[in-house]
C-alpha positions as CSV (number, residue, x, y, z in Angstrom):
1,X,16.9,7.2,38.0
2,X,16.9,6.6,34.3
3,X,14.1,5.3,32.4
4,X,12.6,5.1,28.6
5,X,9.8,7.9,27.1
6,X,7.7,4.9,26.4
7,X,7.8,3.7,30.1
8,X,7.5,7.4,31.6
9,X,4.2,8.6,29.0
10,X,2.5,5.4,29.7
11,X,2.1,6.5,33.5
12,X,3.6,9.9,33.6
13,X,1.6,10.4,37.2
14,X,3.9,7.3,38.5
15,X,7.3,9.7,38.5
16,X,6.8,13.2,39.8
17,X,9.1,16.2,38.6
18,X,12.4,16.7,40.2
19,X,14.6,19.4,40.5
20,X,16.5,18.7,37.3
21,X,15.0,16.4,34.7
22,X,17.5,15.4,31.9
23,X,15.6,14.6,28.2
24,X,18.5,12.4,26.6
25,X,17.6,11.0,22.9
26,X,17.0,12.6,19.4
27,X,13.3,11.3,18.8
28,X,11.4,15.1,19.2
29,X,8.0,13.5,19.2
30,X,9.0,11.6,22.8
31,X,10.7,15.1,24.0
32,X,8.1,17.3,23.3
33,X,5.6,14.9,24.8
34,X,7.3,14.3,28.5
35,X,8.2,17.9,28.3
36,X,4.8,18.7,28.2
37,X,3.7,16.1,31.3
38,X,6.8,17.5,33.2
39,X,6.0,20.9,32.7
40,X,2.1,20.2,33.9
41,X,3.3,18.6,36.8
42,X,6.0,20.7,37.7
43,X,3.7,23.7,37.1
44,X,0.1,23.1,37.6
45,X,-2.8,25.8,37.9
46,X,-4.1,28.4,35.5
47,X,-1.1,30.1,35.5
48,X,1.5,27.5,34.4
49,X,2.2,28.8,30.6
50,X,3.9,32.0,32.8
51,X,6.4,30.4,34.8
52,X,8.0,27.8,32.1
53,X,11.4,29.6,30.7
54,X,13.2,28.2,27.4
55,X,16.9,29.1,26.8
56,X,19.1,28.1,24.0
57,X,22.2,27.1,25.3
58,X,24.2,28.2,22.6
59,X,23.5,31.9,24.4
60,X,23.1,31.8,28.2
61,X,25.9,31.5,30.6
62,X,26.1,29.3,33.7
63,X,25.7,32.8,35.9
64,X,22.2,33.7,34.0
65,X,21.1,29.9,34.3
66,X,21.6,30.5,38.0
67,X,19.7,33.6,38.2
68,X,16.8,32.0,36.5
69,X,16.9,28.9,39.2
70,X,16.9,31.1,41.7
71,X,14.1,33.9,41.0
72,X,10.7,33.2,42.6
73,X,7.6,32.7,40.5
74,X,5.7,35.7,39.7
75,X,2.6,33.9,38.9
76,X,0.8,32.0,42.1
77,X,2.9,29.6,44.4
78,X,4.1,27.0,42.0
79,X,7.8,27.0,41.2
80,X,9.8,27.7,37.8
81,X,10.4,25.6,35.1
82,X,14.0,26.6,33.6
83,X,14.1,24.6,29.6
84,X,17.7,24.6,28.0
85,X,17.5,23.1,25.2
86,X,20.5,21.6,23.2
87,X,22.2,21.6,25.9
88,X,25.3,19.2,24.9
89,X,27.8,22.0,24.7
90,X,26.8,24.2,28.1
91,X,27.2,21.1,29.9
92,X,30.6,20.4,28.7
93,X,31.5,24.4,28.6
94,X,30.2,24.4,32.7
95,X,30.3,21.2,33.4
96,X,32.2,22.1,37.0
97,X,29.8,24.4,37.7
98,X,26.8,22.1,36.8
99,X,28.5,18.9,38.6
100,X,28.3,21.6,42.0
101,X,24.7,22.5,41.0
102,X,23.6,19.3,40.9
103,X,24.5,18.5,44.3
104,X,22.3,20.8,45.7
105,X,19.8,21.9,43.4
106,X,16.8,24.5,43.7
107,X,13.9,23.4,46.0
108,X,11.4,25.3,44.3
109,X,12.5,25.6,40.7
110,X,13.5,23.0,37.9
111,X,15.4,22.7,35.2
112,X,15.1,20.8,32.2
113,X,18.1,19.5,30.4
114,X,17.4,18.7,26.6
115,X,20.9,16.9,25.7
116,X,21.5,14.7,22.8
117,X,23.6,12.3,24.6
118,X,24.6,11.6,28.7
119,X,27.1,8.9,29.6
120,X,26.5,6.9,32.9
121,X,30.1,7.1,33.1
122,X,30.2,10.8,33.6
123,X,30.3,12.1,37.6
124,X,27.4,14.8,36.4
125,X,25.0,11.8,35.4
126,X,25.5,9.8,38.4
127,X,25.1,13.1,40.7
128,X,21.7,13.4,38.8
129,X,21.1,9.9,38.3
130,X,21.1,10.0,42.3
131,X,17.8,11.8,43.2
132,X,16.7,12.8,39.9
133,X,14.3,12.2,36.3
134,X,17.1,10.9,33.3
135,X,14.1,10.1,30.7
136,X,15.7,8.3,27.5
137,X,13.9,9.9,24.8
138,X,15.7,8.2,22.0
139,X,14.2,7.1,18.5
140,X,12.8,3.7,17.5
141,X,16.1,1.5,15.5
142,X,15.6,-1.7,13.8
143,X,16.0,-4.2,16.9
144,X,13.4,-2.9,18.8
145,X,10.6,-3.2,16.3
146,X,8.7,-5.7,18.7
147,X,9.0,-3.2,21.8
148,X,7.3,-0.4,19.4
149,X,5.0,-2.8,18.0
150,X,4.0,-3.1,21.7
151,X,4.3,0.5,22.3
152,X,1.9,1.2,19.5
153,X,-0.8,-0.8,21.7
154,X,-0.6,0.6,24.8
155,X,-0.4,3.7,23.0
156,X,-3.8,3.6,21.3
157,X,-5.9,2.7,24.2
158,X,-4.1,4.9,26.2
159,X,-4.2,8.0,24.5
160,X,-6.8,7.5,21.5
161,X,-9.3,5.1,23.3
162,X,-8.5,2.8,20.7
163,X,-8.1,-1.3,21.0
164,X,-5.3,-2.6,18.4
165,X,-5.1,-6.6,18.4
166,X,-1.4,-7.5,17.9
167,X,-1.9,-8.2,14.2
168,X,-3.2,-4.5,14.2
169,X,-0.3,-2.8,15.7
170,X,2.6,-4.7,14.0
171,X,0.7,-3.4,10.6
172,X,0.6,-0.4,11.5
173,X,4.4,-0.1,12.3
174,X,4.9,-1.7,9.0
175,X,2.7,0.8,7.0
176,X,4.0,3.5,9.0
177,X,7.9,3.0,10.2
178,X,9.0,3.2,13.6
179,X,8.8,7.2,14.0
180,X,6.9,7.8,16.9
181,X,5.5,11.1,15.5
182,X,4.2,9.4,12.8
183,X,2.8,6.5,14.3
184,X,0.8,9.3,16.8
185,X,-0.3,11.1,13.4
186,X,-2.0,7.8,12.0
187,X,-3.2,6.8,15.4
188,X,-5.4,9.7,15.7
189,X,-6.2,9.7,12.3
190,X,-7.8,6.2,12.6
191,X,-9.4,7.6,15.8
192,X,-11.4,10.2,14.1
193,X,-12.6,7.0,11.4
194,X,-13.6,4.3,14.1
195,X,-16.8,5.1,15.8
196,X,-17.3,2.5,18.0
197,X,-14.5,2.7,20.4
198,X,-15.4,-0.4,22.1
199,X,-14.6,-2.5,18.8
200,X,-10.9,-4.3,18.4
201,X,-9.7,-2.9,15.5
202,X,-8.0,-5.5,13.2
203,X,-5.1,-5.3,10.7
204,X,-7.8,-5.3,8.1
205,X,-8.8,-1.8,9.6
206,X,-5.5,-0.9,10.1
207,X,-4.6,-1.9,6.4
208,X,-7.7,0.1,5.1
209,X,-7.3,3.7,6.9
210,X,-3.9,4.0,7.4
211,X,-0.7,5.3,5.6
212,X,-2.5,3.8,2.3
213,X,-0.4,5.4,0.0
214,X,2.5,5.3,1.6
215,X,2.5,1.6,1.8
216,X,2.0,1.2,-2.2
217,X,4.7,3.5,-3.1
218,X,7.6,1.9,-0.6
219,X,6.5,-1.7,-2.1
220,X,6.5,-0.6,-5.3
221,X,10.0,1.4,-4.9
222,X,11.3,-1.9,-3.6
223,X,9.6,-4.3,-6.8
224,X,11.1,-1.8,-8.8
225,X,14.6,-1.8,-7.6
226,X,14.7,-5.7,-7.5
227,X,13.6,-6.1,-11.0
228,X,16.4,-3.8,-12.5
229,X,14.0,-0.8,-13.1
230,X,16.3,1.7,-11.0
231,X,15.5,5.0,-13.1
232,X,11.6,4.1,-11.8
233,X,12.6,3.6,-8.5
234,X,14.1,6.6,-7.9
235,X,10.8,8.6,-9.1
236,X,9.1,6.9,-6.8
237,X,11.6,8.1,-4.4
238,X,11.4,11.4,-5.2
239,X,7.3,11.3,-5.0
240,X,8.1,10.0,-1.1
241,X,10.6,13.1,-0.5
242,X,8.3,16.0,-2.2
243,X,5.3,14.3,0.0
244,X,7.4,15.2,3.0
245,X,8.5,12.0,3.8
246,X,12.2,12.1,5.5
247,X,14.6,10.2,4.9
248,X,15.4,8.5,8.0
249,X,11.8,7.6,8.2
250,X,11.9,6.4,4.4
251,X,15.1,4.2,5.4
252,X,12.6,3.0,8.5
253,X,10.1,2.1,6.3
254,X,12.7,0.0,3.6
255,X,14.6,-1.4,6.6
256,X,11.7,-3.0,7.8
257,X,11.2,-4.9,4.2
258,X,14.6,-5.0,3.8
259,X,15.7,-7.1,6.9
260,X,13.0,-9.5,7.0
261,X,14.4,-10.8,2.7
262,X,18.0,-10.6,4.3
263,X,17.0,-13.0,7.2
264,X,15.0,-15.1,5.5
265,X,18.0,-15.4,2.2
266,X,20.2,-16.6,5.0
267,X,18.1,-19.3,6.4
268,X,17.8,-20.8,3.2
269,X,21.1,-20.6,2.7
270,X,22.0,-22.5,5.8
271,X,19.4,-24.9,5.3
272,X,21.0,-26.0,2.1
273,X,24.4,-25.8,2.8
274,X,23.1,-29.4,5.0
275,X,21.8,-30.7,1.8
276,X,18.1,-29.8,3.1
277,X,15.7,-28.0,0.8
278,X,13.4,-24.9,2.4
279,X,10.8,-23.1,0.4
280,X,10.5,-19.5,0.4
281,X,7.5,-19.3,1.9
282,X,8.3,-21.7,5.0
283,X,11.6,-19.5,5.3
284,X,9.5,-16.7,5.6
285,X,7.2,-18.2,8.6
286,X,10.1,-19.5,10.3
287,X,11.6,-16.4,10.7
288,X,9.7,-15.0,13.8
289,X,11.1,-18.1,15.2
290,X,14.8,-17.0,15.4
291,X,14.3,-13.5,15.9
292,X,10.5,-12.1,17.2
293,X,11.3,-9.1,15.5
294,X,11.7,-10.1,12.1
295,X,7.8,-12.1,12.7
296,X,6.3,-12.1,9.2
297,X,2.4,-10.8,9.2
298,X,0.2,-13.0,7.1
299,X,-1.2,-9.6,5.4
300,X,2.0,-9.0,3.8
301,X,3.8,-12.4,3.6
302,X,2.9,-12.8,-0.5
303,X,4.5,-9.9,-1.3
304,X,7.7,-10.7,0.3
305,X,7.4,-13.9,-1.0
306,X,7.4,-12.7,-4.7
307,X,10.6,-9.8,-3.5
308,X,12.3,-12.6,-2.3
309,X,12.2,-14.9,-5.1
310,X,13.0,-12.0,-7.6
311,X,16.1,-10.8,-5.0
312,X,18.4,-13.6,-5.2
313,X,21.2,-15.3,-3.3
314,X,24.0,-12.0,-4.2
315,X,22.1,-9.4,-3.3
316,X,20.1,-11.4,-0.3
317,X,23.4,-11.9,1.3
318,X,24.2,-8.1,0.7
319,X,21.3,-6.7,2.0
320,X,22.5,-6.3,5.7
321,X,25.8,-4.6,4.8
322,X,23.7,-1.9,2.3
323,X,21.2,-1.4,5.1
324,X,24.0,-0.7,8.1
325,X,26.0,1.5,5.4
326,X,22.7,3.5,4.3
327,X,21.8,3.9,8.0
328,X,25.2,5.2,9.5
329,X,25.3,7.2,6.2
330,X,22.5,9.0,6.9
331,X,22.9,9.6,10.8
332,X,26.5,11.4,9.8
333,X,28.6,8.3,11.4
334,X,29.8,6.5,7.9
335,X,31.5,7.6,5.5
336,X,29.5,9.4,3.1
337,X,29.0,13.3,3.2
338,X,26.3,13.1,0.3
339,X,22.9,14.6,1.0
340,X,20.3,11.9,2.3
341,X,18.8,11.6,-0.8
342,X,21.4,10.7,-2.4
343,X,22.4,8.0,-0.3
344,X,19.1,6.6,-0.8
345,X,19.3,6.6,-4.1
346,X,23.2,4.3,-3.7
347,X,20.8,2.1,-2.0
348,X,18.3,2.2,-4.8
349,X,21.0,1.1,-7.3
350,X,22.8,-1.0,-5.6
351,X,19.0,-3.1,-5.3
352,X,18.9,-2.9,-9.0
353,X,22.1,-4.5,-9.5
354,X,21.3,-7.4,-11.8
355,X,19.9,-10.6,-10.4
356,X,22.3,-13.4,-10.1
357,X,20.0,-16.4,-8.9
């Protein structure tokens, strides 16, 4: 069976270890996470830490593999636990070998297939799908901000002790971007700062204790590149990448701004072009209406107001385009080579363009 990270490490306990588990995605903090709730269960007892293998696939064979799969646990009565990690190209290099495997696997030991990617179409995932763990460990994107917003909740509570309202929780995405890793670093930041455990912590909270300056220097990157001031921008950029900030989660943290102006530029577009009239500001609130994702929170509806308003139509209506070009860009599937700075910083100038209306 296949199912999502978030679904598996809210109730780990619910889906026992099987004889292979397959970790599919590119978000590490997911993967190292059900990894570690595999490995516990798979392993158990004092002894566990001794009887958990990790290969690099670019090295082993299928023959070794084997061996491994089939040697008995030195260390109590447990079995093995047999980690290959980027695994893409030994299952494409054996993938005969591993289709055979997978019919009947090892009773005793596991393996753990880290792979980037696993089509349903393929006769090795539906041979694993059958009887085994296929946990989707892939990143946060852009259209499932409202399932990480959730996320974020059940999160808190269940690994922090923490109650977020929903206020809370979709501020703290905002603040922080949708990188899981992240998101766990700030939660148990705040953890250490609330005392009373029992309390529900609000946005105000939230907004107070977490990712403070990370927050000013995105929305001031952003004010800056709308009002022309590109040479500015990019310092504040460059503050973001020397505080270790990535760039895919810096393109998070935009994107999140960044749609919410684009969606909102089009509704008042289509609201005129029927000889209506729509303020900014109700644009803004209707937009959780059409999409729950692109919800506004109160605690930062002024400043998009004031972006919007200093955006414009042009740029509004390009917004979309720059965002999918940035984002393919930087994940190697456009068509820029640059480094990912630098295709943050085309993104940065082509905000700055000048306004048009």
């Amino acid at each position: 069976m296949e199912l999502l990270a978030t679904d598996y490490l809210l109730k780990p306990s619910k889906y026992p270890a099987t004889s292979i588990c397959v970790l599919v995605g590119d978000d590490e903090f997911f993967k190292s996470e059900v990894m570690k709730n595999l490995r516990d269960v798979a392993l158990g007892g004092d002894d566990a830490e001794f009887s958990f293998y990790s290969f690099d696939a670019a090295t082993i064979t299928f023959v070794r593999l084997l061996e491994e799969l089939t040697t008995v646990a030195m260390f109590g009565g447990c079995g093995r636990v047999v980690n290959l990690e980027a695994a893409d190209s030994f299952v494409t290099k054996y993938r005969d070998e591993m289709e055979k495997y997978a019919e009947k696997p090892s009773s005793s030991n596991f393996l753990l297939l880290q792979l980037k990617t696993f089509p349903a179409t393929t006769k090795l995932y539906k041979k694993v799908a059958a009887s085994n763990l296929i946990i989707n460990c892939k990143s946060w994107d852009d259209k499932r901000e409202k399932d990480c917003v959730s996320w974020v909740a059940r999160w808190a509570t269940l690994r922090h002790d923490l109650k977020l309202n929903d206020d809370a929780a979709s501020v703290m995405v905002q603040l922080v971007g949708m990188e899981s890793g992240l998101l766990e670093q700030e939660l148990a930041k705040l953890a250490l700062v609330v005392k009373d455990k029992s309390q529900t912590i609000t946005a105000k909270v939230v907004t107070d204790n977490v990712g403070a300056w990370r927050k000013r220097t995105i929305f001031e990157m952003i004010d800056l590149a709308l009002a022309g001031k590109c040479e500015d921008a990019i310092t504040q950029l460059s503050r973001l990448i020397a505080a270790g900030e990535t760039p895919v989660g810096i393109i998070a943290q935009i994107s999140s701004t960044l749609r919410k102006l684009a969606a909102a530029t089009r509704l008042i577009q289509d609201v005129e072009a029927t000889g209506k009239k729509i303020t900014v500001s109700d644009a803004l609130t209707q937009l959780g209406n059409i999409d729950p994702d692109l919800k506004v929170n109160p605690y930062f509806k002024p400043k998009l107001e004031q972006q919007l308003k200093t955006l414009g139509r042009k740029r509004g209506g390009s917004l979309l385009r720059w965002l999918l070009e940035t984002d393919m860009n930087l994940k190697g599937g456009g068509e820029s080579r640059a480094e990912p700075r630098f295709i943050l910083e085309r993104l940065i100038i082509q905000l700055s363009a000048k306004r048009d209306s």
